[in-house]
CHARMM-style PDB file with segment names, atoms N, HN, CA, C and O in Angstrom:
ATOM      1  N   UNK     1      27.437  17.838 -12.740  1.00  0.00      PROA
ATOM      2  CA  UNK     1      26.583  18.641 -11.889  1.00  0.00      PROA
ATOM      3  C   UNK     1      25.744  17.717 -11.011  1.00  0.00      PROA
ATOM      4  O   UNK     1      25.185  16.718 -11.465  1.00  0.00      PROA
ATOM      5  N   UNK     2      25.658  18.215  -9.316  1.00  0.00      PROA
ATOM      6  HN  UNK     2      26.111  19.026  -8.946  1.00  0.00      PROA
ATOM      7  CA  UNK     2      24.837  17.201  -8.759  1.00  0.00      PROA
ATOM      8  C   UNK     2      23.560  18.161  -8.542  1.00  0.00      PROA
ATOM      9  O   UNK     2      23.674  19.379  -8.402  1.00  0.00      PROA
ATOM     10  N   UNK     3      22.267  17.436  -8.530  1.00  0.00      PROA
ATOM     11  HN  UNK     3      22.175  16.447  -8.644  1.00  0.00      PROA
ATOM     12  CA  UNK     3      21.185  17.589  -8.378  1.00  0.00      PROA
ATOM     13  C   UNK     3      20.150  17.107  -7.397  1.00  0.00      PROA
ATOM     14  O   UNK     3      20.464  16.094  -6.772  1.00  0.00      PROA
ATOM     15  N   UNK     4      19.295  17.497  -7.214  1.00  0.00      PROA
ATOM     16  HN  UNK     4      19.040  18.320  -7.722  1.00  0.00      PROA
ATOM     17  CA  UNK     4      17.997  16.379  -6.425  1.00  0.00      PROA
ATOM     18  C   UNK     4      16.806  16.697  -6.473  1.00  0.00      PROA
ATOM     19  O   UNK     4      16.351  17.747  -6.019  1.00  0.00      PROA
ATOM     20  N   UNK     5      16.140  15.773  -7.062  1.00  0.00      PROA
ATOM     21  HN  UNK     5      16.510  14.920  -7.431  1.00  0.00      PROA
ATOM     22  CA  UNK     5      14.293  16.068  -7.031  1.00  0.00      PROA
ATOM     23  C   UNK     5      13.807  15.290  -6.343  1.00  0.00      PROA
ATOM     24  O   UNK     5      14.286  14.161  -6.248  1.00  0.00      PROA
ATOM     25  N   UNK     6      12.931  15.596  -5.801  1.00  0.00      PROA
ATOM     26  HN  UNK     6      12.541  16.514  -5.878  1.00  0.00      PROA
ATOM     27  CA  UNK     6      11.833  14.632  -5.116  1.00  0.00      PROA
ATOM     28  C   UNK     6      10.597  14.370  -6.619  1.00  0.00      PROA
ATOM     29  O   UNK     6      10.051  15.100  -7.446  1.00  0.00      PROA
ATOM     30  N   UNK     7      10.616  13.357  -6.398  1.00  0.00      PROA
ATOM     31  HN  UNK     7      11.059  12.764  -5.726  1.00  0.00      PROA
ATOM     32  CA  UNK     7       9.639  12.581  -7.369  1.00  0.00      PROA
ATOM     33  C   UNK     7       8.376  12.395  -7.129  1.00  0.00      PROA
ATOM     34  O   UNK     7       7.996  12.024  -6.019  1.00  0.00      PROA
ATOM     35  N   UNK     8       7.546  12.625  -8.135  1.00  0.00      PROA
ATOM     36  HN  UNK     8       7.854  12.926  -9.037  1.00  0.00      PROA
ATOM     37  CA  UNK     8       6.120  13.152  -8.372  1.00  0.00      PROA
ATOM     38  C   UNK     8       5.509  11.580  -7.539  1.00  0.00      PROA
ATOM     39  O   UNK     8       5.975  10.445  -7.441  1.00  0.00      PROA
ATOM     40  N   UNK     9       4.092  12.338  -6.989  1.00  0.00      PROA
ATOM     41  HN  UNK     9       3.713  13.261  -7.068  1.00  0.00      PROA
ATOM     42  CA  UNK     9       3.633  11.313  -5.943  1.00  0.00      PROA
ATOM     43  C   UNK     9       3.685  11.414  -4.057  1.00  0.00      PROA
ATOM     44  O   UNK     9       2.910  11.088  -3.157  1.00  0.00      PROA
ATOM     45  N   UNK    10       5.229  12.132  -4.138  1.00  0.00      PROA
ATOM     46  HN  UNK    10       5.858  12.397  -4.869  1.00  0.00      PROA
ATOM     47  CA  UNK    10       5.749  12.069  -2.389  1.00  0.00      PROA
ATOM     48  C   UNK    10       4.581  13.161  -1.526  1.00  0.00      PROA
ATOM     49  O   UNK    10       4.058  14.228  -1.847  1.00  0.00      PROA
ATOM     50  N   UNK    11       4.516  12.493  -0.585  1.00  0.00      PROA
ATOM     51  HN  UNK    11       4.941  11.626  -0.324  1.00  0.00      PROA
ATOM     52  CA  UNK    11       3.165  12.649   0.437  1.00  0.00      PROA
ATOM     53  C   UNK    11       3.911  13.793   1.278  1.00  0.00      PROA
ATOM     54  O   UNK    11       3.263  14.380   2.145  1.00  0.00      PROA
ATOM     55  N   UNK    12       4.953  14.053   1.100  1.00  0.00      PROA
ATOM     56  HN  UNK    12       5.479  13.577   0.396  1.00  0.00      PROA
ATOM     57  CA  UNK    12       5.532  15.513   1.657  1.00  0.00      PROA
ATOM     58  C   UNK    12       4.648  16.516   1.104  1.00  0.00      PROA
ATOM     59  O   UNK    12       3.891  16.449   0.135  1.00  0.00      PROA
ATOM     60  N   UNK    13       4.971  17.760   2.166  1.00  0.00      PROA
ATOM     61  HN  UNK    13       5.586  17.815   2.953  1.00  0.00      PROA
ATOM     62  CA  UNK    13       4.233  19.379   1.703  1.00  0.00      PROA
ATOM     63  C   UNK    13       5.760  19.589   0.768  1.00  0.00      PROA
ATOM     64  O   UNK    13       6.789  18.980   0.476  1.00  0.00      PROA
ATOM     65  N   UNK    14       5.097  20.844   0.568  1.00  0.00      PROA
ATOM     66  HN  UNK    14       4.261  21.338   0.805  1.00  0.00      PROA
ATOM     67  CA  UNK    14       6.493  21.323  -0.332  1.00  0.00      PROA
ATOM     68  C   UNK    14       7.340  21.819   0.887  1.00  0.00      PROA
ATOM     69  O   UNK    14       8.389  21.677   0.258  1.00  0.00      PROA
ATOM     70  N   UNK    15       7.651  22.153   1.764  1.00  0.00      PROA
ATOM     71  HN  UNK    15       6.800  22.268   2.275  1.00  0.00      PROA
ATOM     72  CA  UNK    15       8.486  22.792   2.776  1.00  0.00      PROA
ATOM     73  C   UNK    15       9.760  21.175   2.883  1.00  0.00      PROA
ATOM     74  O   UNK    15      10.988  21.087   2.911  1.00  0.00      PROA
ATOM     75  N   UNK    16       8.372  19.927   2.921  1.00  0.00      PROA
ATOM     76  HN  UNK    16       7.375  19.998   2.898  1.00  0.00      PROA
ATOM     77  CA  UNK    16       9.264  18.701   3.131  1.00  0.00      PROA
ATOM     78  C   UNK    16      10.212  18.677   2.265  1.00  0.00      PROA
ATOM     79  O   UNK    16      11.431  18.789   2.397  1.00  0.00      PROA
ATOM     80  N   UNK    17       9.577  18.527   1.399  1.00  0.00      PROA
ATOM     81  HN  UNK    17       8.587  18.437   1.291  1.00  0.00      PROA
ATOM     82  CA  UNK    17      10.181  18.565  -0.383  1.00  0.00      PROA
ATOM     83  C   UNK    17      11.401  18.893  -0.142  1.00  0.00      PROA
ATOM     84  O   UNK    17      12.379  18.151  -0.046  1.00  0.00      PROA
ATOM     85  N   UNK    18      11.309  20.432  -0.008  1.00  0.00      PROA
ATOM     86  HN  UNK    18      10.514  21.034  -0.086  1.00  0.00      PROA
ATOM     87  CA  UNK    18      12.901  21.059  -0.139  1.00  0.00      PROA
ATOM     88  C   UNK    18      13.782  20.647   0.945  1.00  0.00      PROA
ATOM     89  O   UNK    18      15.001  20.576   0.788  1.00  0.00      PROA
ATOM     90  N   UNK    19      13.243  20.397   1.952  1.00  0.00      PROA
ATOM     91  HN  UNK    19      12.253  20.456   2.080  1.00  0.00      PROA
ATOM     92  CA  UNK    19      14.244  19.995   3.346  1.00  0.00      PROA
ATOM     93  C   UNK    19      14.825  18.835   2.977  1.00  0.00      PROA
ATOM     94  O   UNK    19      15.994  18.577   3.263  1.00  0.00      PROA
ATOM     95  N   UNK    20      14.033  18.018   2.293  1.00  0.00      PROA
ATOM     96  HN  UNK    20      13.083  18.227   2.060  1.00  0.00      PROA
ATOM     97  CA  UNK    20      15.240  16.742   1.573  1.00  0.00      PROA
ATOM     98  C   UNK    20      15.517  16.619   0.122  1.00  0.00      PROA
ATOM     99  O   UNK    20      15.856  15.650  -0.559  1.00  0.00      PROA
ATOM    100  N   UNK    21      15.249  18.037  -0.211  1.00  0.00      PROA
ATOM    101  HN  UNK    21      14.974  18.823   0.342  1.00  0.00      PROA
ATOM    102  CA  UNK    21      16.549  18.032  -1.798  1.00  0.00      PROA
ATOM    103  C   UNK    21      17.514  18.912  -0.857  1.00  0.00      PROA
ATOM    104  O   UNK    21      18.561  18.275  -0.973  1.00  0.00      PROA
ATOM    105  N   UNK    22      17.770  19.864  -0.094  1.00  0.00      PROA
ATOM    106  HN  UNK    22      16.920  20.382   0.001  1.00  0.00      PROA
ATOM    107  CA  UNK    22      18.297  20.940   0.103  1.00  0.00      PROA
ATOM    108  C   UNK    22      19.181  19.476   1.145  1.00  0.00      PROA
ATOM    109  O   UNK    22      20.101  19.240   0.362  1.00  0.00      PROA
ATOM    110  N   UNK    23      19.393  18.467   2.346  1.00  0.00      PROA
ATOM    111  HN  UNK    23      18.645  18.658   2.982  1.00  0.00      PROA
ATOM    112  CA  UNK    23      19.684  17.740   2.836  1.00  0.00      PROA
ATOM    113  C   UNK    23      20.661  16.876   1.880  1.00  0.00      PROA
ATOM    114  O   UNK    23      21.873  17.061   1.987  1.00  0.00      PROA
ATOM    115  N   UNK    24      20.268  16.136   1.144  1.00  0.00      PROA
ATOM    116  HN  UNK    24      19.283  15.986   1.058  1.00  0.00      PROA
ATOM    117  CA  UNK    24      20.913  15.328  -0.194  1.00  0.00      PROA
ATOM    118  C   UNK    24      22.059  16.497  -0.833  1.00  0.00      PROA
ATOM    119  O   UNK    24      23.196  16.041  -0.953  1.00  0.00      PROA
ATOM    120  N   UNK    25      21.880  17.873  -1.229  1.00  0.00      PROA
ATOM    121  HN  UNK    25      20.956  18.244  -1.131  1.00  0.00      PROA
ATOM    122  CA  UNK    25      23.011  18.491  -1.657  1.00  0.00      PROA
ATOM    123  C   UNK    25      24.325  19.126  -0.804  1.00  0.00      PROA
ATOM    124  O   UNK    25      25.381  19.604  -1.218  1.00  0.00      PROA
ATOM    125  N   UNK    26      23.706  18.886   0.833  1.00  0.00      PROA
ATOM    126  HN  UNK    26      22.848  18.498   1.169  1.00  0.00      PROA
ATOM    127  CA  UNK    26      24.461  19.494   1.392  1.00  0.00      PROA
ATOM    128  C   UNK    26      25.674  18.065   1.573  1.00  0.00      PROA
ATOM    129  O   UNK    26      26.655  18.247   2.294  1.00  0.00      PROA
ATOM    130  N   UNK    27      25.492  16.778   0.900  1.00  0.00      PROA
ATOM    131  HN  UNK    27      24.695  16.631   0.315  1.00  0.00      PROA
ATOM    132  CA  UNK    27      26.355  15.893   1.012  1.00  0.00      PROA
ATOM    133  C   UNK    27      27.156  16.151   0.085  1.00  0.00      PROA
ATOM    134  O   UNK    27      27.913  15.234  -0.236  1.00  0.00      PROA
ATOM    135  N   UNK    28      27.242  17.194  -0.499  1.00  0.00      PROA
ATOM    136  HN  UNK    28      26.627  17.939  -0.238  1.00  0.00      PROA
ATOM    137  CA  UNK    28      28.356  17.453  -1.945  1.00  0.00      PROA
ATOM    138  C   UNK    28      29.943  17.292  -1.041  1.00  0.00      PROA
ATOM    139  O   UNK    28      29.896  17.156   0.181  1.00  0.00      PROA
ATOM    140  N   UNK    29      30.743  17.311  -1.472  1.00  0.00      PROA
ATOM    141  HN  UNK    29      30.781  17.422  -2.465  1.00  0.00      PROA
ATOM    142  CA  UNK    29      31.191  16.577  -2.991  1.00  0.00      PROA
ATOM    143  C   UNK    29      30.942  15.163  -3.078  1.00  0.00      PROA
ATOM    144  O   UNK    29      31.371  14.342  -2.268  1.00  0.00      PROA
ATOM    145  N   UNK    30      30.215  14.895  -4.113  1.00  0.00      PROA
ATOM    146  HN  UNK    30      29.866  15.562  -4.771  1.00  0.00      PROA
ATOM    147  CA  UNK    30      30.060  13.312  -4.497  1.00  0.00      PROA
ATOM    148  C   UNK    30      30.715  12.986  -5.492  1.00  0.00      PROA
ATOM    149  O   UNK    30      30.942  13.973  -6.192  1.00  0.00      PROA
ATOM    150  N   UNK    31      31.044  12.256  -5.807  1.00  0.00      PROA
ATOM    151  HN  UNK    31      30.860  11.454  -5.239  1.00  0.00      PROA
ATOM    152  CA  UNK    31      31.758  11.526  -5.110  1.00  0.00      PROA
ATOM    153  C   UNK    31      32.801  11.774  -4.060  1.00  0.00      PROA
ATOM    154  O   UNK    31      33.642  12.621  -4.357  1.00  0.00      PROA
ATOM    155  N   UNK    32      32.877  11.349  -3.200  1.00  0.00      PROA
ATOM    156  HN  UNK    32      32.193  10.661  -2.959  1.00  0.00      PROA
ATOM    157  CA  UNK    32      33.650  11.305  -2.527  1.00  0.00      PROA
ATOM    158  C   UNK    32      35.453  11.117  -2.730  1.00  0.00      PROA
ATOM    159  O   UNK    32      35.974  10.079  -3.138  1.00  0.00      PROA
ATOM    160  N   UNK    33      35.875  11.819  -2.512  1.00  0.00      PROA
ATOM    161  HN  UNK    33      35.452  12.662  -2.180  1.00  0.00      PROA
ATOM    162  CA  UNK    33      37.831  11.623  -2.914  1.00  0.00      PROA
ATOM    163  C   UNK    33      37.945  10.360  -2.975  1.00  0.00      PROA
ATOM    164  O   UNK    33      37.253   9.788  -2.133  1.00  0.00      PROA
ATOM    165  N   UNK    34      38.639   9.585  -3.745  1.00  0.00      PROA
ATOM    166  HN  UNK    34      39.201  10.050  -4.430  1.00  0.00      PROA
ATOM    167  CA  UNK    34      38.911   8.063  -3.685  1.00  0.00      PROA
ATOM    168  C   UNK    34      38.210   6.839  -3.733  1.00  0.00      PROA
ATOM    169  O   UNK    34      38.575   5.667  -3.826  1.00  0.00      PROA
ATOM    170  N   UNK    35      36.593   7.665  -3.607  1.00  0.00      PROA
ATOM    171  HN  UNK    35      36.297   8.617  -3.532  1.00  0.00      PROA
ATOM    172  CA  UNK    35      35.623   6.235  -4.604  1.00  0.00      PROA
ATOM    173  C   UNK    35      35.088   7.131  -5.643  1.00  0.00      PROA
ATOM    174  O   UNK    35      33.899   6.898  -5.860  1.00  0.00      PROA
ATOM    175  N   UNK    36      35.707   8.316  -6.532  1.00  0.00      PROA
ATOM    176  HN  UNK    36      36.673   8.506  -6.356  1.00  0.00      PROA
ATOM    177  CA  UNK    36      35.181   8.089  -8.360  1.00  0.00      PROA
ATOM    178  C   UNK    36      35.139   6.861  -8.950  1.00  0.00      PROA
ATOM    179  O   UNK    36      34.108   6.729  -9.608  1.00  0.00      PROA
ATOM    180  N   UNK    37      35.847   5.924  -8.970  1.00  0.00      PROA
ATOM    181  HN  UNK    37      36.685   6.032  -8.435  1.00  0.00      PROA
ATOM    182  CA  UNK    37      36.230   4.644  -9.790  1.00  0.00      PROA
ATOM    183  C   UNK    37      34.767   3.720  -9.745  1.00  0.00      PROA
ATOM    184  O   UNK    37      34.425   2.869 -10.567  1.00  0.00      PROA
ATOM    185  N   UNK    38      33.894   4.248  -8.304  1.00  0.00      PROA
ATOM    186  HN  UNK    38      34.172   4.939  -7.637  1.00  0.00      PROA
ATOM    187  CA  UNK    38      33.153   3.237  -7.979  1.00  0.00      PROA
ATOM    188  C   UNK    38      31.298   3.957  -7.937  1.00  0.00      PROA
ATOM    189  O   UNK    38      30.305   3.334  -7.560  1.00  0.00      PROA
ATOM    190  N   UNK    39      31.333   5.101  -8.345  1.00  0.00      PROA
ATOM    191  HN  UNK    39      32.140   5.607  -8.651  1.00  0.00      PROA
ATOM    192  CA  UNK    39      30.569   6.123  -7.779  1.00  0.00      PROA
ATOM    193  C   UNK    39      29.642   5.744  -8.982  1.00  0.00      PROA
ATOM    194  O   UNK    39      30.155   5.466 -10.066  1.00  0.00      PROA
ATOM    195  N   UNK    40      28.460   5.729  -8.832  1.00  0.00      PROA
ATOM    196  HN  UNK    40      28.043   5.955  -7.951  1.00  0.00      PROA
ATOM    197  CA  UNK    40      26.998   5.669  -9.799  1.00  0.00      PROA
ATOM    198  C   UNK    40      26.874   7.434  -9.885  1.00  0.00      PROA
ATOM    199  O   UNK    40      27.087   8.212  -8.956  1.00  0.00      PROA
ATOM    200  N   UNK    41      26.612   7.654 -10.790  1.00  0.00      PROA
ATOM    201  HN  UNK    41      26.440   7.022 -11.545  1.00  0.00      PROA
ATOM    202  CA  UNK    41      26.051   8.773 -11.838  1.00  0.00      PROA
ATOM    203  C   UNK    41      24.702   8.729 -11.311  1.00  0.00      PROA
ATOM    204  O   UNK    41      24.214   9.828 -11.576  1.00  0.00      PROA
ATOM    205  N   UNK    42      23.661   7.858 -10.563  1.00  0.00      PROA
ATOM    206  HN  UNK    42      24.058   6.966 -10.348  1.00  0.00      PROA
ATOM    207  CA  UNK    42      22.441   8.123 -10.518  1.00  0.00      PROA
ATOM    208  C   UNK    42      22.014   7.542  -8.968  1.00  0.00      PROA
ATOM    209  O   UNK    42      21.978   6.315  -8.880  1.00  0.00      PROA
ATOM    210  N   UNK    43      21.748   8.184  -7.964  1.00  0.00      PROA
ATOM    211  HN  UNK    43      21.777   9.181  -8.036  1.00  0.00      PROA
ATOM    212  CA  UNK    43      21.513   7.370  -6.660  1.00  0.00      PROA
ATOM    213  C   UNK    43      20.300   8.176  -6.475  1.00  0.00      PROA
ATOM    214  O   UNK    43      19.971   9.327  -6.763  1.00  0.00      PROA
ATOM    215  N   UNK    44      19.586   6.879  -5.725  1.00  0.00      PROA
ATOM    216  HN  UNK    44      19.853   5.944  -5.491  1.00  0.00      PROA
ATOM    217  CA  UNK    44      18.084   6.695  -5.196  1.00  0.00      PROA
ATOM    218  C   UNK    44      18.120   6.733  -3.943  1.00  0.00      PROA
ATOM    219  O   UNK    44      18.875   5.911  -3.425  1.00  0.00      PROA
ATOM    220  N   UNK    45      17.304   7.717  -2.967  1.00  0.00      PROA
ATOM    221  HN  UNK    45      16.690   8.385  -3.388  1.00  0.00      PROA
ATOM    222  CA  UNK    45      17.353   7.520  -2.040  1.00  0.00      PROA
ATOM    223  C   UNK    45      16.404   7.691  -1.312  1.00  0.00      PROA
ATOM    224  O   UNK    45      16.060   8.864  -1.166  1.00  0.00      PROA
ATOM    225  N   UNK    46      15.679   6.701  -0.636  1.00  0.00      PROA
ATOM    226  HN  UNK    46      15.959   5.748  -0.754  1.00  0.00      PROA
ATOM    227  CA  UNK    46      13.949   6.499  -0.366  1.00  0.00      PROA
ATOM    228  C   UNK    46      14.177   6.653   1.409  1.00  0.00      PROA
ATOM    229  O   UNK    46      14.849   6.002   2.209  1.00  0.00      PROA
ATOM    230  N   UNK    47      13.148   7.994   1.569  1.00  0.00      PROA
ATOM    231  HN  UNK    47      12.602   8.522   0.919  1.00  0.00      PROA
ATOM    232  CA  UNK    47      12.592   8.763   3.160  1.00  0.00      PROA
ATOM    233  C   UNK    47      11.648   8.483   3.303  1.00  0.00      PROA
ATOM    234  O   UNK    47      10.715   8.730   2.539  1.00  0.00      PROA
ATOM    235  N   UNK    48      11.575   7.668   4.685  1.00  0.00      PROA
ATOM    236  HN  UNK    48      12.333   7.467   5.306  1.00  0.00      PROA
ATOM    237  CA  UNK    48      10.356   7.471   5.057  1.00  0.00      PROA
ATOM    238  C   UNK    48       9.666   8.843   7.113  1.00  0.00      PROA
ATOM    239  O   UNK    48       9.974   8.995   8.295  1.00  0.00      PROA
ATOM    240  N   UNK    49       8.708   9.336   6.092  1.00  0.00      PROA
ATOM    241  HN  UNK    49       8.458   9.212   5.132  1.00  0.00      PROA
ATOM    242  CA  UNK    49       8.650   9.803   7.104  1.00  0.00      PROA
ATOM    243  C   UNK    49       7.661   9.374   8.195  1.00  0.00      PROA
ATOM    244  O   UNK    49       6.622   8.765   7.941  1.00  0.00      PROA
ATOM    245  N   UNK    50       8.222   9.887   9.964  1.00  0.00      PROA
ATOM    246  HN  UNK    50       9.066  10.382  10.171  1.00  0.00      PROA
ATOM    247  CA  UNK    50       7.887   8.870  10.893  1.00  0.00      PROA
ATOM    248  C   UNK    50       7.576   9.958  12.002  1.00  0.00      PROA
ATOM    249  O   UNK    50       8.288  10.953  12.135  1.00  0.00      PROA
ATOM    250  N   UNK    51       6.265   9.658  12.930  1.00  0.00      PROA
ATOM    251  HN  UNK    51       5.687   8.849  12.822  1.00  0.00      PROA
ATOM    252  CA  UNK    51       5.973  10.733  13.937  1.00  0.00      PROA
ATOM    253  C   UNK    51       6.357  10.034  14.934  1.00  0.00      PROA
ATOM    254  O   UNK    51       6.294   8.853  15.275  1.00  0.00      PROA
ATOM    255  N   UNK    52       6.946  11.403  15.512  1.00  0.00      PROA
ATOM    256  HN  UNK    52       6.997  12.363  15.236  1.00  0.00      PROA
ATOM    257  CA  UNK    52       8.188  11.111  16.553  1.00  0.00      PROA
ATOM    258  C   UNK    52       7.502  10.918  17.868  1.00  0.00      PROA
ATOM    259  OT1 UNK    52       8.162  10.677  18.879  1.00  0.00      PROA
TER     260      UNK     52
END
């Protein structure tokens, strides 16, 4: 099962929050066809947010 939390601390509102768990799942299927062999069970992935 893939998942995503944002981790306690992040300076996001909650609207942010969900826009990048809901972003991260729309990359399903993970692994990707033809790298299972190589695929981590646990990925980190650090947003920095920036005014445009």
């Amino acid at each position: 099962m893939i998942s995503a939390e944002v981790q306690p601390g992040c300076a996001m509102d909650p609207a942010g929050k969900e826009s990048l768990e809901r972003a991260v799942l729309k990359a399903q299927p993970l692994p990707y066809r033809g790298f299972e062999s190589v695929f981590n069970r646990q990925l980190n992935f650090n947003f920095e947010a920036q005014d445009r």
